[in-house]
C-alpha positions as semicolon CSV with decimal commas, in nm:
position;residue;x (nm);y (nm);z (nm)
1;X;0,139;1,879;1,139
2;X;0,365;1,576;1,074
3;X;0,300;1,386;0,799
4;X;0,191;1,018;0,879
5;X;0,263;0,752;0,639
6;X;0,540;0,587;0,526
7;X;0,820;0,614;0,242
8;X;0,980;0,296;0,142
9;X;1,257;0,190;-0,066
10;X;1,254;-0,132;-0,301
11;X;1,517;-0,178;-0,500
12;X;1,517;0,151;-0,744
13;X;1,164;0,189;-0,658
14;X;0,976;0,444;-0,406
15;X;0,672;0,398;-0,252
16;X;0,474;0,675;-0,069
17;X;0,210;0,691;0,148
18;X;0,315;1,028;0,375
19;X;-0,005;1,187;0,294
20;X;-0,311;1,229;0,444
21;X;-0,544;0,847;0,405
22;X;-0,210;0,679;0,324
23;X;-0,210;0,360;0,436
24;X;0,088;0,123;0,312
25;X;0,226;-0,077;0,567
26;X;0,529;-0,319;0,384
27;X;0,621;-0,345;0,023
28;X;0,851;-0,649;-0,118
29;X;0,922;-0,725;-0,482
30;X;0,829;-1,053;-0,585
31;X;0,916;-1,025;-0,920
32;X;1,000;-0,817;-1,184
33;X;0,768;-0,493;-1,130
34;X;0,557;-0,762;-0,956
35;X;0,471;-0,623;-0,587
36;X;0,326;-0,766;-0,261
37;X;0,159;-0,481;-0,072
38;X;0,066;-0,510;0,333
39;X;-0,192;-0,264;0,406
40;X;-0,186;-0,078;0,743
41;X;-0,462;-0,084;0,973
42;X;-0,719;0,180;0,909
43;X;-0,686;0,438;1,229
44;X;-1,074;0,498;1,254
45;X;-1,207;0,207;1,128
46;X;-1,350;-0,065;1,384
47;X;-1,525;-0,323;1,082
48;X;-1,183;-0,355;0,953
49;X;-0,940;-0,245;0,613
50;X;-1,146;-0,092;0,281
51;X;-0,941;0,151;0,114
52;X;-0,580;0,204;0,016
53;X;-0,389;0,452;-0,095
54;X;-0,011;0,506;-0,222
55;X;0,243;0,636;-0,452
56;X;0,518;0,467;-0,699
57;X;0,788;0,600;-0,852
58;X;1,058;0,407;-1,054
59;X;0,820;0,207;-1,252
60;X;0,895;0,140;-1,590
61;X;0,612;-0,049;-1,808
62;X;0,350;-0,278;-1,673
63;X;0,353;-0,347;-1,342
64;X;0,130;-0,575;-1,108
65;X;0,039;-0,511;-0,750
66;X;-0,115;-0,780;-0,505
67;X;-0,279;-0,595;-0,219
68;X;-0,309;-0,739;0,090
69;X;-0,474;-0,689;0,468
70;X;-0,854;-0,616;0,359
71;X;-1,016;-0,774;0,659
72;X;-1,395;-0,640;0,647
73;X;-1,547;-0,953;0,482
74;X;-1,769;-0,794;0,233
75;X;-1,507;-0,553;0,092
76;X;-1,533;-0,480;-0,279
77;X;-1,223;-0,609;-0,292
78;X;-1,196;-0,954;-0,116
């Protein structure tokens, strides 16, 4: 079985989602360990994006994530 999922580089910093319920679609730095995250679309999911799930490595400190591409409107996380 392939792996789906992505690997992406940012600068000196890896994110993973090449494991099973992965499901990060574009990553871009908008600031010092300050990231914008575009989900993908869920592959069995027909009311829309709930969940994500992904790795980071390279992070040193605090670092802040903005999540975005929820589009089921009553989403725990609007």
């Amino acid at each position: 079985m392939v792996p789906h999922g992505k690997i992406l580089k940012v600068g000196s910093y890896t994110f993973k989602s090449n494991f099973e319920t992965g499901s990060i679609g574009a990553v871009d730095l908008i600031g010092q360990n300050n990231f914008s995250i575009t989900l993908d679309p869920e592959s069995n999911a027909s009311r829309g994006n709930t969940w994500f799930y992904f790795s980071v490595e390279g992070i040193k400190g605090e670092a802040q994530f903005m999540v975005k591409g929820f589009t089921k409107s009553s989403s725990l996380f609007n």
